[in-house]
C-alpha positions as CSV (number, residue, x, y, z in Angstrom):
1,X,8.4,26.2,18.5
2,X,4.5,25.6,17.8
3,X,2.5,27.4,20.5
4,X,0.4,23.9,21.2
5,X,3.8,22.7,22.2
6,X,4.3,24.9,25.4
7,X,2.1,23.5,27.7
8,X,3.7,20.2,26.9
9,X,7.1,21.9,27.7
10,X,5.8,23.5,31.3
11,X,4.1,19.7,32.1
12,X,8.2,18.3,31.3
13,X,9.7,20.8,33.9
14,X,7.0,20.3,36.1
15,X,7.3,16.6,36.5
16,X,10.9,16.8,36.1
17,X,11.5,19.3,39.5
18,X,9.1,16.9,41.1
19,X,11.1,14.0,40.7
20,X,14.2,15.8,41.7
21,X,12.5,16.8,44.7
22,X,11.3,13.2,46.0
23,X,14.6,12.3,44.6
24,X,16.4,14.3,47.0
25,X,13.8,13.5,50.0
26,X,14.5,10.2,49.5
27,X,18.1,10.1,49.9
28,X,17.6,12.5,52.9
29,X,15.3,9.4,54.6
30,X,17.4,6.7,53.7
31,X,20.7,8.6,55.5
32,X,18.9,9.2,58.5
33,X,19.5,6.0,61.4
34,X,17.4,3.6,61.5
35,X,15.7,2.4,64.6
36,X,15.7,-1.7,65.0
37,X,13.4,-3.8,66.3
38,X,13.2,-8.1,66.4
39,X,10.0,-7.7,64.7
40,X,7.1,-6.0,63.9
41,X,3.9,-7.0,64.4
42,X,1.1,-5.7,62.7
43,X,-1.9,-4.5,65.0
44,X,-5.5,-3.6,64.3
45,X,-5.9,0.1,63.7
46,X,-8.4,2.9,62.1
47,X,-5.6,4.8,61.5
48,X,-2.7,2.8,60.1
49,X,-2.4,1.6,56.5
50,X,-0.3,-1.2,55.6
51,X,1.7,-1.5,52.0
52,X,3.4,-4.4,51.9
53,X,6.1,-5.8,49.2
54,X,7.8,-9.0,48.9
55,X,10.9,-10.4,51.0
56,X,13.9,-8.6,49.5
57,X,12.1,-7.4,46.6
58,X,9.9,-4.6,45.2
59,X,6.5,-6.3,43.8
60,X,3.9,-4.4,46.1
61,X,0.3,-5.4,47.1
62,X,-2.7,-3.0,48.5
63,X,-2.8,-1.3,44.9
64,X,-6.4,-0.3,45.3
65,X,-5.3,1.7,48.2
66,X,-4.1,4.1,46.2
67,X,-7.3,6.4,45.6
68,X,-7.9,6.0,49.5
69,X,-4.6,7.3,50.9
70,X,-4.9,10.5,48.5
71,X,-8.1,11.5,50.5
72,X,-6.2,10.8,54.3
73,X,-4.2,13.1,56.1
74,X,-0.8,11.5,56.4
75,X,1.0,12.2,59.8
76,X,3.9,9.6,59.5
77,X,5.4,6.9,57.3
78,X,7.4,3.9,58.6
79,X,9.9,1.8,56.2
80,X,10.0,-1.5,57.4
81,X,13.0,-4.2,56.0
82,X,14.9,-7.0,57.7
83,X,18.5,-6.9,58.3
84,X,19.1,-10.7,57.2
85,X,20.9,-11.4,53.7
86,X,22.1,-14.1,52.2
87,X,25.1,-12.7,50.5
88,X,27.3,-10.6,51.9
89,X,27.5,-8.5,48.5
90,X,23.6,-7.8,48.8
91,X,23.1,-4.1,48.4
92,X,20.5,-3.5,51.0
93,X,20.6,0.4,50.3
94,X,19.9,-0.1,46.6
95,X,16.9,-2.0,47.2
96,X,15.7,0.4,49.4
97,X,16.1,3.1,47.0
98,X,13.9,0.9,44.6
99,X,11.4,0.8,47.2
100,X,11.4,4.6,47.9
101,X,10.8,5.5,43.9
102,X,8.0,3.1,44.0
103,X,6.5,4.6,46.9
104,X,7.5,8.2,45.5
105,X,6.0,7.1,41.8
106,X,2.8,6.1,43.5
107,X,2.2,8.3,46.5
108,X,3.9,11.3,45.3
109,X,1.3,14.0,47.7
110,X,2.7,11.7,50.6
111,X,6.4,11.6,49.9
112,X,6.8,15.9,49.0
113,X,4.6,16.9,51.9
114,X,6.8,18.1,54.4
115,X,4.1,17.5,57.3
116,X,5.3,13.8,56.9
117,X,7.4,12.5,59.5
118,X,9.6,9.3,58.4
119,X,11.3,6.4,60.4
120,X,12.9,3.8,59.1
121,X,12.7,0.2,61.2
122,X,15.2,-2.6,60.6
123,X,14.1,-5.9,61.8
124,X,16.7,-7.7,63.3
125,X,14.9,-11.0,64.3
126,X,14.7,-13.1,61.3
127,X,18.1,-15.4,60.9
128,X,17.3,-17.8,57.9
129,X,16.2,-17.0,54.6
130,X,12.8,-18.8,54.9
131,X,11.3,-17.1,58.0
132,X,11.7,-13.8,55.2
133,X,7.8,-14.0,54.6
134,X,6.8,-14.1,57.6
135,X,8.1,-10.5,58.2
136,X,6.6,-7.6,57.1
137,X,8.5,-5.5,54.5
138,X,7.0,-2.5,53.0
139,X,5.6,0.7,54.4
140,X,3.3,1.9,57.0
141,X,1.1,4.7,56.6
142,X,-0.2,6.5,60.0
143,X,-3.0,8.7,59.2
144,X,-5.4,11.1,61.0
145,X,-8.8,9.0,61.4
146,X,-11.4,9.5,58.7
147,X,-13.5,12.1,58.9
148,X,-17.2,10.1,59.6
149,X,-20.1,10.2,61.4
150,X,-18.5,7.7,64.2
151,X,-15.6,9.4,64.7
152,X,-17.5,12.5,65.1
153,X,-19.5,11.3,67.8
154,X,-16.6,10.0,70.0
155,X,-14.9,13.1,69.6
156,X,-17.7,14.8,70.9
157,X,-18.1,12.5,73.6
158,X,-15.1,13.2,74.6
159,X,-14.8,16.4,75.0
160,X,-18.6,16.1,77.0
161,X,-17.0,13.8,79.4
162,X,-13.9,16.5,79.4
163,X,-16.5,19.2,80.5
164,X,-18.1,17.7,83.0
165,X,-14.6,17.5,84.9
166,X,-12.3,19.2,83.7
167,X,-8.6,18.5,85.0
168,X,-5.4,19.3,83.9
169,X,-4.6,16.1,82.3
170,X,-6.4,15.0,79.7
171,X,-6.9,11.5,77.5
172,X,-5.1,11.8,73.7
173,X,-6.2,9.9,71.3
174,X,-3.4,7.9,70.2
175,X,-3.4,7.4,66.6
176,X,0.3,5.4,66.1
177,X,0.1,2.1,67.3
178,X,3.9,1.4,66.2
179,X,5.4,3.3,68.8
180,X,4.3,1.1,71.5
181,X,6.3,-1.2,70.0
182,X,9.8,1.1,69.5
183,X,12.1,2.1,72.0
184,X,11.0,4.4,74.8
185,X,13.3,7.2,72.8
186,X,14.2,6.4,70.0
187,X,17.2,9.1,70.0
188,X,18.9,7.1,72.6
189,X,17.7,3.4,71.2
190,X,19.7,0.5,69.2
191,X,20.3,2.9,65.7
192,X,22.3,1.2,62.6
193,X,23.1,2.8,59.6
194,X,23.6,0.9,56.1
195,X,27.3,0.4,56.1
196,X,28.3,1.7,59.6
197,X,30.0,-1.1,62.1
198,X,31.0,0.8,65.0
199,X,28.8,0.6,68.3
200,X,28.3,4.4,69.9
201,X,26.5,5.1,73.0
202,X,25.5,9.1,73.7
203,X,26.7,11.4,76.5
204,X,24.5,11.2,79.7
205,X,23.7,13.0,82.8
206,X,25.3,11.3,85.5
207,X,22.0,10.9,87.6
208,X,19.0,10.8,84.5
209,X,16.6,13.0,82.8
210,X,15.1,14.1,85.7
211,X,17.8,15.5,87.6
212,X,19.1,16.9,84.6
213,X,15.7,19.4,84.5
214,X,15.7,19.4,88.3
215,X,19.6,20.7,87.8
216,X,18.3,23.7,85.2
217,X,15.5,24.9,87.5
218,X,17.6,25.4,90.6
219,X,20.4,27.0,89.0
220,X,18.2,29.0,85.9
221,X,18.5,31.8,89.0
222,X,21.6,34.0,88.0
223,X,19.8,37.0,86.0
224,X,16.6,39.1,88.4
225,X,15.4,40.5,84.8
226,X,13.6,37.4,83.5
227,X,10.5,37.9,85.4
228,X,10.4,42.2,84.8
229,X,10.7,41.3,81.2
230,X,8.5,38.4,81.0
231,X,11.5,36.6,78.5
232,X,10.2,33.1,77.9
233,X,12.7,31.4,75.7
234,X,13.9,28.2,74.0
235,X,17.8,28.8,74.2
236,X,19.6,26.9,72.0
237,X,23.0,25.6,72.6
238,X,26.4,23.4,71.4
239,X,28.7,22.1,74.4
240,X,31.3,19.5,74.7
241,X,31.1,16.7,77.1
242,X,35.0,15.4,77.2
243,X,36.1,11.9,77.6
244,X,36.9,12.9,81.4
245,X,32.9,13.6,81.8
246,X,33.6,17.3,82.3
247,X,31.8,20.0,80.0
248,X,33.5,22.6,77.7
249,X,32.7,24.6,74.6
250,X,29.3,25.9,75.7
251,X,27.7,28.0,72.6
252,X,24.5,30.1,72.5
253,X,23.5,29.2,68.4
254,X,21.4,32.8,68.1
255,X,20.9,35.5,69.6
256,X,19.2,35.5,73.0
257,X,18.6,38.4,75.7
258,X,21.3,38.6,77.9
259,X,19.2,37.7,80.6
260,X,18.2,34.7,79.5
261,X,21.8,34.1,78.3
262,X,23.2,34.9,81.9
263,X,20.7,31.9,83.3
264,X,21.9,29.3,81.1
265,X,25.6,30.6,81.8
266,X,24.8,29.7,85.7
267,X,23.4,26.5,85.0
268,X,26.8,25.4,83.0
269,X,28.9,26.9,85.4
270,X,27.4,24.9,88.0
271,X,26.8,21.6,86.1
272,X,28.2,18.0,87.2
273,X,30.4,15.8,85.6
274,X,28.7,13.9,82.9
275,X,28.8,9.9,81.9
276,X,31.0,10.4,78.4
277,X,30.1,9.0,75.2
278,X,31.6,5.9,74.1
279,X,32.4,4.4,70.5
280,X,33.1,0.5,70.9
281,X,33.2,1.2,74.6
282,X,35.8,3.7,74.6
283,X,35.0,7.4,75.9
284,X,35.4,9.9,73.4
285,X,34.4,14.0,73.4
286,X,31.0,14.6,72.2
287,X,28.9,17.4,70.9
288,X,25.9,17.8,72.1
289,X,23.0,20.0,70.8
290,X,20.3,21.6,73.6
291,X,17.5,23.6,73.8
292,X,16.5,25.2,77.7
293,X,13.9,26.9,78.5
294,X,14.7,30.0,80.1
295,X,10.5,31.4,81.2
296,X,9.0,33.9,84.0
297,X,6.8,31.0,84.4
298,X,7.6,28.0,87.0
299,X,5.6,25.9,85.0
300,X,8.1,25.7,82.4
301,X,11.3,27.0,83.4
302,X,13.8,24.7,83.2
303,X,12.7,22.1,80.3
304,X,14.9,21.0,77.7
305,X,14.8,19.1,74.5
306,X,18.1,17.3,73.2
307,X,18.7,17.2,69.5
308,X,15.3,18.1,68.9
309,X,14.0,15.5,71.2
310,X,12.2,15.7,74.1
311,X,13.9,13.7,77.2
312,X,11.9,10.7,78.2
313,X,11.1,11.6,82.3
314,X,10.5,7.3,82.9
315,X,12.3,7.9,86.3
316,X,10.3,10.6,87.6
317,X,7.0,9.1,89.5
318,X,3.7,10.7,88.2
319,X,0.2,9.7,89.8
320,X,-1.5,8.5,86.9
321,X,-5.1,9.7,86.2
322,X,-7.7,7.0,87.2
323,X,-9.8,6.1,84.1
324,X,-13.0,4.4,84.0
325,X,-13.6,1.2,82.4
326,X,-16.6,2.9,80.1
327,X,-14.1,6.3,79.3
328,X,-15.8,8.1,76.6
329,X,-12.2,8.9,74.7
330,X,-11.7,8.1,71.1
331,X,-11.6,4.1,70.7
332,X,-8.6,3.8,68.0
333,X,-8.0,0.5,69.2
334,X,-4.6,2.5,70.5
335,X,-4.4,3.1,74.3
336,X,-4.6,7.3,75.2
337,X,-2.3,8.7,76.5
338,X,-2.6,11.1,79.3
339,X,-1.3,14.7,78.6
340,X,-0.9,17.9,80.9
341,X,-3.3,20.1,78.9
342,X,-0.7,23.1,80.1
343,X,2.1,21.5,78.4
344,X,0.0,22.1,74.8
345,X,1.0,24.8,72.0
346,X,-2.1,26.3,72.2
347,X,-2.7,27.0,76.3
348,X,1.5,28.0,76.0
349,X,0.1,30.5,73.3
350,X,-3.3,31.8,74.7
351,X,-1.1,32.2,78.1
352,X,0.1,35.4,76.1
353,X,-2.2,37.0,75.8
354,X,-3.5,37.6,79.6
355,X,-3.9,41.1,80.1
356,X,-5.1,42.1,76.4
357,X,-8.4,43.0,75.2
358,X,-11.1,43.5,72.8
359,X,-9.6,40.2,70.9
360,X,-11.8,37.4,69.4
361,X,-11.0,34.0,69.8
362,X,-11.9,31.7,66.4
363,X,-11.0,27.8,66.5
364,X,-10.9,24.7,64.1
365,X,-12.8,22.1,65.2
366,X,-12.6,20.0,62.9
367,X,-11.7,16.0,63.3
368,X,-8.4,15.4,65.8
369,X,-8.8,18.7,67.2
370,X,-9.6,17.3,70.9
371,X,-6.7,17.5,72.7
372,X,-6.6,21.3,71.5
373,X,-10.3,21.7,72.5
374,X,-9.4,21.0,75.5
375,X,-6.6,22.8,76.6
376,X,-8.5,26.0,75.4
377,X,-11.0,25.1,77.6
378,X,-9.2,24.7,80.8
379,X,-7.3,28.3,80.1
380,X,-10.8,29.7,79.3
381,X,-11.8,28.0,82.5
382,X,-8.8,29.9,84.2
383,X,-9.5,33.2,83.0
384,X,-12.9,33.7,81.9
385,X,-13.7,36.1,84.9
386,X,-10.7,38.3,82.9
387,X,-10.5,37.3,79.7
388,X,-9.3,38.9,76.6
389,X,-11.7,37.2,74.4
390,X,-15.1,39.7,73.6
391,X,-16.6,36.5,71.8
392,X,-15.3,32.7,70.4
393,X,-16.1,31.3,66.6
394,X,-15.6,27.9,66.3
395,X,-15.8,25.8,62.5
396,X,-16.0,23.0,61.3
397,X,-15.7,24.0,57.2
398,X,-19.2,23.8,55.5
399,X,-20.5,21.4,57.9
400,X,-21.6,18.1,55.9
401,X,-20.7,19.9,52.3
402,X,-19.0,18.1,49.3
403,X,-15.8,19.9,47.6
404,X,-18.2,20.7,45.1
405,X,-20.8,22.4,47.3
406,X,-17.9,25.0,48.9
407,X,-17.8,28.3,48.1
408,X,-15.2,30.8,48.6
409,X,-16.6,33.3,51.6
410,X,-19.7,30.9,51.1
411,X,-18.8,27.8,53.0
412,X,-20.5,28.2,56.4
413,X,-20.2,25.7,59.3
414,X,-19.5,28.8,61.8
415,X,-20.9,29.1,65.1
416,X,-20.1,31.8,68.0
417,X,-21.1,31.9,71.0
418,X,-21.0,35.3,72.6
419,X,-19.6,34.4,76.5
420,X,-17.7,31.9,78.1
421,X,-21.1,30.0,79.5
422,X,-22.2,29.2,75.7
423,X,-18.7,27.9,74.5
424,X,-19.1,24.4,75.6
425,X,-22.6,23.7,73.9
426,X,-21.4,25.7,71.0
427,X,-18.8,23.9,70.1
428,X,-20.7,20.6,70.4
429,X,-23.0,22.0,68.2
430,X,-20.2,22.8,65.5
431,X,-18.3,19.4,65.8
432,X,-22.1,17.9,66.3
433,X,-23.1,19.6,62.5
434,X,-20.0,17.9,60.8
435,X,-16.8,18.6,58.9
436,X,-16.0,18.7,55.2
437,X,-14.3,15.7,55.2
438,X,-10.8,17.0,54.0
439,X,-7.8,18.8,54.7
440,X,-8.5,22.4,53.3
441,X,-10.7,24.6,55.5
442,X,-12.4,27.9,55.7
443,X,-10.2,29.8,57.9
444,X,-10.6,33.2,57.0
445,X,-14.3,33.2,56.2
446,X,-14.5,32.0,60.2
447,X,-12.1,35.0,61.0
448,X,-14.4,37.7,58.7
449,X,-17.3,36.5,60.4
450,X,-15.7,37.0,63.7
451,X,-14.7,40.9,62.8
452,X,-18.3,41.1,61.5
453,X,-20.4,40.3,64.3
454,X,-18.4,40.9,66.9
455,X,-17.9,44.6,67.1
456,X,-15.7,44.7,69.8
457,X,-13.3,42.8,68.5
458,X,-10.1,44.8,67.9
459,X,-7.9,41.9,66.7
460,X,-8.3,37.6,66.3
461,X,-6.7,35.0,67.9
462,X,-7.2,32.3,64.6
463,X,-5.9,28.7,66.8
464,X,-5.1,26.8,64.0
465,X,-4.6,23.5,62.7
466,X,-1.0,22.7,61.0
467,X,-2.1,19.8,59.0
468,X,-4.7,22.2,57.3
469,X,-4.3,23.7,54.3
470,X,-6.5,27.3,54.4
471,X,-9.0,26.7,51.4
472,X,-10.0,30.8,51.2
473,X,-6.6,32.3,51.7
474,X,-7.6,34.7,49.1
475,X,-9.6,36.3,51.0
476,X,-7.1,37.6,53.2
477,X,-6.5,40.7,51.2
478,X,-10.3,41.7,52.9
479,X,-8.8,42.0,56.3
480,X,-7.8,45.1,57.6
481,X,-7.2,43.9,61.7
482,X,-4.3,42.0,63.1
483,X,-5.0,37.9,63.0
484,X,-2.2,36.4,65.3
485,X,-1.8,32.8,64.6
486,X,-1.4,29.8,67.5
487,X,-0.5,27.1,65.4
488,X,-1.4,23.2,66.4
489,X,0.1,20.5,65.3
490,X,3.8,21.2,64.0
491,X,6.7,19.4,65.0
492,X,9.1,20.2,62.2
493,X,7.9,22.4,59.7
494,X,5.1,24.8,59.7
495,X,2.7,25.2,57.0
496,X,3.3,28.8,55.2
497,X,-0.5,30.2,54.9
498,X,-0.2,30.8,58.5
499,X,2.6,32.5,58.1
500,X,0.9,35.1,55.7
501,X,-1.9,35.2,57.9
502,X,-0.1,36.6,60.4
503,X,2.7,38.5,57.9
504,X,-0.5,40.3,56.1
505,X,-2.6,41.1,58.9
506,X,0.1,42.6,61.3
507,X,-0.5,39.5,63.9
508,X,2.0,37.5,65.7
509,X,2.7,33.9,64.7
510,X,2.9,31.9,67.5
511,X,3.9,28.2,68.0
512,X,4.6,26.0,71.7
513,X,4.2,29.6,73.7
514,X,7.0,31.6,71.2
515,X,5.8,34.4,69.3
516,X,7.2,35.4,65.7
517,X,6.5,39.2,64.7
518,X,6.8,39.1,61.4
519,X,5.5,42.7,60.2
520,X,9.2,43.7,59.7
521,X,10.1,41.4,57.3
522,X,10.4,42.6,53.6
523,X,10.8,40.5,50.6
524,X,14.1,37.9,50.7
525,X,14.1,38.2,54.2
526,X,13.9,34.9,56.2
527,X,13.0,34.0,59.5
528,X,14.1,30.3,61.4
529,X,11.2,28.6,63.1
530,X,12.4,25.2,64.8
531,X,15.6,25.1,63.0
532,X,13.9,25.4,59.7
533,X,14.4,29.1,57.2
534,X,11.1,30.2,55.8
535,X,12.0,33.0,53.1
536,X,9.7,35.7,52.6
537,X,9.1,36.7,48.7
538,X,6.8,39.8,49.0
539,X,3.8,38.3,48.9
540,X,3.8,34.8,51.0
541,X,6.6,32.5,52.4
542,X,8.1,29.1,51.4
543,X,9.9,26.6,52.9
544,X,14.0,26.9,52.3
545,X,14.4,22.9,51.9
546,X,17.7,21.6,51.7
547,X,16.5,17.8,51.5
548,X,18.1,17.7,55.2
549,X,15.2,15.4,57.2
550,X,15.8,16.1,61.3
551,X,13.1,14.1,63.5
């Protein structure tokens, strides 16, 4: 074969293994249930972007929003069809398919990212052929709001307003304006699949969500060693809930302490007959799939997440925070959403680390980084008097910088402030300065100059943002100090440059308060975060993808 010819060959593969992976991500979406609705409307947002195609076919529109969705950060993608057909032979699932390749052909950084969380809505509303166009068929694209100068401002404001009174709740900046439109929870919401007839309804606890967690945190009791040994645990577990209501077949699905096991053994032991699930009104045994949280701390002892999902708590009264007309939060043209700040990943992880010292603290603060601002605020708040931090770098990757300005080691947009007292100003300053205006950021460069001016710094806490990619990981092979990792931002899959961070440095990885050691790992080795195997190859990780899609 000519030598001119092999680069020709490699381009083949390539494009051929990337086709087989959307091909397979594809048919992983379009098995997964499909959440209906009567119909969709189509609000005013910054951060949505709409692609729509024609009534039961494939011609799509919004072409020269091609170049523009290549420079977003992509959080989530909803498929959109209706349900009506004219024949009874139309093939709803192969037009789909049709749609997908398109969408795959034209958006291909969007489909393979595994970041991207899918739904799929089937309208249910239209019930004659000519009210088609008036429904919207095609995808939605929910992004992460451009990074610009207004956006950058209100961000800022908010966290000013944050600062003056801080609380533990604070305002989120809602970004999805289809969910107000869904089902409360989706898990538990009107679901179809293309060719399934039969009507199920799930397994529930007798008296609601509510009393279901109130039920784990007085009986999580059994075992005294939980708060010696400072275990704070999701436990996973399989159990049977029988036609009859009763429960059977409970299974731990790893490894746990024992006692942490011996707490959710006295909870099951002690549980209450259960409302069965039904198919076509019928009760029928069901599995169901839970995770508990077995912790030394009260303020989450006792929470659980079913199939993945947490439980929606609509029964339980909370006093909702009073916000003035003039708030300063982010105007999305989405309503925020009030959050318990201790509830985030990254004041579950910095909770860790009370007692330690000589550790620096270095933060993105880059755009939609708010919500994380703040909760590592309100734990500095908390602690500062003791706190393990000697100093705090915040960045914000090369300030107002093009892609072609950046350096490696040379990008800048790094501030510190030395004590608790400067952090507020100082990171106003670095969000104040700008961002780079894209997803890859400087990371390490803000770690190196941590370690460099901040000789008492032992170690790094690096809180880190998920849908970041870390422009300079090369220049992780320059430090010599552990970097452990709380990780913002990842509700399925985590990205694997963190994961080397931590691997390479001898850090912990840490995500919603759980910490990964990985400095035993050796290569082919892999370790399960959230259900998903990352597989260690000597020198960095990658993601062991079946094409299975969980949300």
């Amino acid at each position: 074969m000519p030598m001119k010819s092999i680069p020709l060959v490699f381009l083949l593969l390539s494009v051929t293994y990337l086709y087989s992976q959307s091909d397979k991500r594809i048919e992983s979406i379009l098995a997964s249930p499909r959440t209906q609705l009567t119909k969709l409307n189509l609000p005013e947002s910054e951060t949505t972007k709409y692609i729509p195609c024609d009534f039961a076919g494939t011609n799509f529109s919004q072409q020269s929003l091609v170049q523009l969705i290549q420079n977003l950060t992509t959080v989530k993608v909803y498929y959109v069809y209706t349900q009506y057909k004219q024949s009874s032979t139309f093939d709803q699932l192969n037009l789909d398919r049709k749609r997908f390749k398109w969408f795959a052909a034209t958006f291909p950084s969007v489909m393979n990212d595994f970041l991207v969380d899918w739904q799929i809505l089937e309208q249910t509303g239209c019930a004659d052929y000519t009210e088609g166009d008036s429904y919207f068929h095609g995808f939605v694209l929910v992004h992460r709001p451009a990074a610009d100068s207004k956006m950058r401002v209100e961000e800022i404001n908010s966290i000013s307003a944050y600062l003056e009174n801080p609380t533990e709740t604070f305002l989120e900046p809602q970004i999805d304006p289809i969910l107000t439109q869904l089902p409360v929870n989706t898990a538990n919401s009107n679901t179809s699949k293309i060719n399934t007839i039969s009507r199920t309804a799930p397994a529930k606890f007798l008296e609601g969500e509510t009393a279901l967690m109130n039920h784990f945190r007085s009986n999580l009791v059994n075992s005294p060693d939980v708060t010696p040994q400072r275990i704070d645990k999701w436990v996973s577990v399989s159990f049977i809930v029988k036609a009859d209501g009763s429960i059977d077949s409970l299974i731990f699905t790893e490894t746990y302490p024992n006692a942490a096991k011996d707490q959710v053994e006295n909870a099951f032991d002690k549980m209450p007959e259960w409302i069965p699930a039904t198919v076509n009104g019928k009760p029928v045994d069901s599995k169901v799939n839970m995770e508990i949280r077995v912790s030394y701390s009260a303020d989450v002892h006792g929470l659980y997440t079913r199939e993945g999902v947490k439980p929606d708590f609509s029964d339980r009264k909370i006093a909702e925070p009073v916000v003035e007309e003039e708030s300063t939060s982010v105007n999305l043209l989405v309503k925020p959403e009030p959050i318990t700040v201790k509830s985030s990943a990254v004041y579950k992880g910095l909770e860790l680390f009370k007692g330690k010292t000589n550790t620096a603290m270095v933060m993105d603060v880059t755009g939609s980084m708010t919500t994380h601002i703040a909760a590592m605020l309100h734990w500095v708040r908390l602690y500062h008097l003791n706190s393990p931090f000697t100093s705090y770098t915040f960045f914000n990757d090369g300030d107002m910088k093009t892609t072609k300005q950046k350096k490696i080691g040379e990008t800048e947009g790094i501030y510190m402030a030395q004590n608790f007292e400067e952090v507020g100003d100082v990171i106003k300053k670095a969000m104040m300065k700008g961002n780079g205006g894209e997803a890859p950021e400087n990371d390490l460069e803000a770690v190196i100059h941590a370690f460099t001016n901040d000789a008492n710094a032992h170690s790094v806490v690096l809180v880190g943002d998920n849908y970041s990619e870390v422009r300079d990981l090369e220049l992780l092979t320059n430090i010599t100090r552990p970097v452990h990792v709380i990780l913002c931002a990842a509700p399925k899959f985590v990205r694997c440059d963190y994961l080397s961070i931590a691997k390479e440095t001898g850090g912990l990885f840490i995500l919603n308060g759980e910490i990964f050691d990985l400095s035993a790992l050796q290569k082919g080795d892999i370790v399960q975060i959230q259900k998903i195997d990352y597989k260690y190859n000597g020198s960095n990780f990658e993601t062991l993808y079946k094409g299975e899609i969980i949300y």
